[in-house]
C-alpha positions in Angstrom: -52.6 32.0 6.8 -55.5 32.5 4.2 -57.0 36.1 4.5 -60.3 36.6 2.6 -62.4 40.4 2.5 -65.8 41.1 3.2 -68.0 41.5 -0.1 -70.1 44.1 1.5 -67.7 46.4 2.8 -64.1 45.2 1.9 -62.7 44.8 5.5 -59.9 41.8 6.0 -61.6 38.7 7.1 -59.5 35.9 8.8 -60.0 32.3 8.7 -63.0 30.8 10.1 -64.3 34.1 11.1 -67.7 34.8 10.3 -69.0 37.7 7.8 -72.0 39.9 9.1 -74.4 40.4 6.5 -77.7 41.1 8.2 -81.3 39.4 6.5 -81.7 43.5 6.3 -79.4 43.9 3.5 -80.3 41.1 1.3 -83.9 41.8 2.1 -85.8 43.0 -1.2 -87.2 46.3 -1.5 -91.0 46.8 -1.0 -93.5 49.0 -3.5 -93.9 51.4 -0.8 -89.7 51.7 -0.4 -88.9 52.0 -4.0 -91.9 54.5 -4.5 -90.2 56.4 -1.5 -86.6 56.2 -2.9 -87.4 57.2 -6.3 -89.6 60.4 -5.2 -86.3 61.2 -2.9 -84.6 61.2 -6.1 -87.1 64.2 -7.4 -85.5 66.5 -5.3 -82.6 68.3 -6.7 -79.2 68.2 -4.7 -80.7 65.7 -1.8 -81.0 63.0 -4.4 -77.1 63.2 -4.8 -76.7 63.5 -1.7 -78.8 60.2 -1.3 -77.5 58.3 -3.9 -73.9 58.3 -3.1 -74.8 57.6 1.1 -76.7 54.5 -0.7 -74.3 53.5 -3.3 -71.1 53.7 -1.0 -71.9 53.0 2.1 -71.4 50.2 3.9 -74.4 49.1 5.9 -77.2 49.4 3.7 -79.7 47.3 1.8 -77.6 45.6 -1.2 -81.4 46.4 -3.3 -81.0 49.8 -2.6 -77.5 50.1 -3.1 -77.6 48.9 -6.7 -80.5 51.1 -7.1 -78.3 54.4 -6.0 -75.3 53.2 -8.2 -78.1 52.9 -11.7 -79.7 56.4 -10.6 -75.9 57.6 -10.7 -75.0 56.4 -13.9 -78.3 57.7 -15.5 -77.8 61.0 -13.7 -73.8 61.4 -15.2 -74.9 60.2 -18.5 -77.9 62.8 -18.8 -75.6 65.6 -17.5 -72.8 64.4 -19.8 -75.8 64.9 -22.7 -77.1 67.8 -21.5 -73.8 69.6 -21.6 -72.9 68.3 -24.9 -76.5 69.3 -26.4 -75.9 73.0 -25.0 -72.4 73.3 -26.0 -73.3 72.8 -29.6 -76.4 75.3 -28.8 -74.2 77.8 -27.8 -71.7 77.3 -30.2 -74.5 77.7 -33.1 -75.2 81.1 -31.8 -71.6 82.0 -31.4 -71.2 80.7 -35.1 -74.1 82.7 -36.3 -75.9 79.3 -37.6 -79.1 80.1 -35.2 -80.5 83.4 -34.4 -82.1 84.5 -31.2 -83.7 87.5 -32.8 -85.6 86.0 -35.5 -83.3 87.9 -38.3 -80.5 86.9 -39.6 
């Protein structure tokens, strides 16, 4: 017996069954819901929150999920930088190379 798994959500699927993917998931994005999505991702903490609910779940538009999986990878790369650039801030000061009162 042949056993193949669903692309969308990885369940088992026998053969000669049929896979469910909805016209709703491969339907593309309009202005108005990419304007939407991207101002959700403005807001601190719910944009997270968002992004992994779109990137992992399992019913959602494949658009949108691809979307939530890039705004991921930008969001761990810039807090990846941003650590790194205020680590070697911090360690400057520590290291006396940069002074916060103007006088060395």
């Amino acid at each position: 017996m042949d056993a193949a798994f669903c692309e969308n959500c990885g369940a088992r699927v026998e053969e000669g069954q049929e896979l469910e993917t909805t016209a709703e998931q491969a339907q593309p994005l309009t202005t108005a819901q990419c304007v939407l999505i991207l101002a959700a991702f403005a807001v601190p903490v719910v944009n997270l929150i968002l992004m992994f609910l779109w990137a992992y779940g399992t019913h959602t538009n494949e658009n949108r999920r691809s979307l939530a999986r890039a705004g991921l990878a930008l969001t761990a790369f810039l807090m990846g930088f941003a650590i790194v650039v205020l680590g070697g801030f911090v360690l400057s000061v520590r290291l006396g190379f940069i002074s916060l009162t103007g006088v060395m």
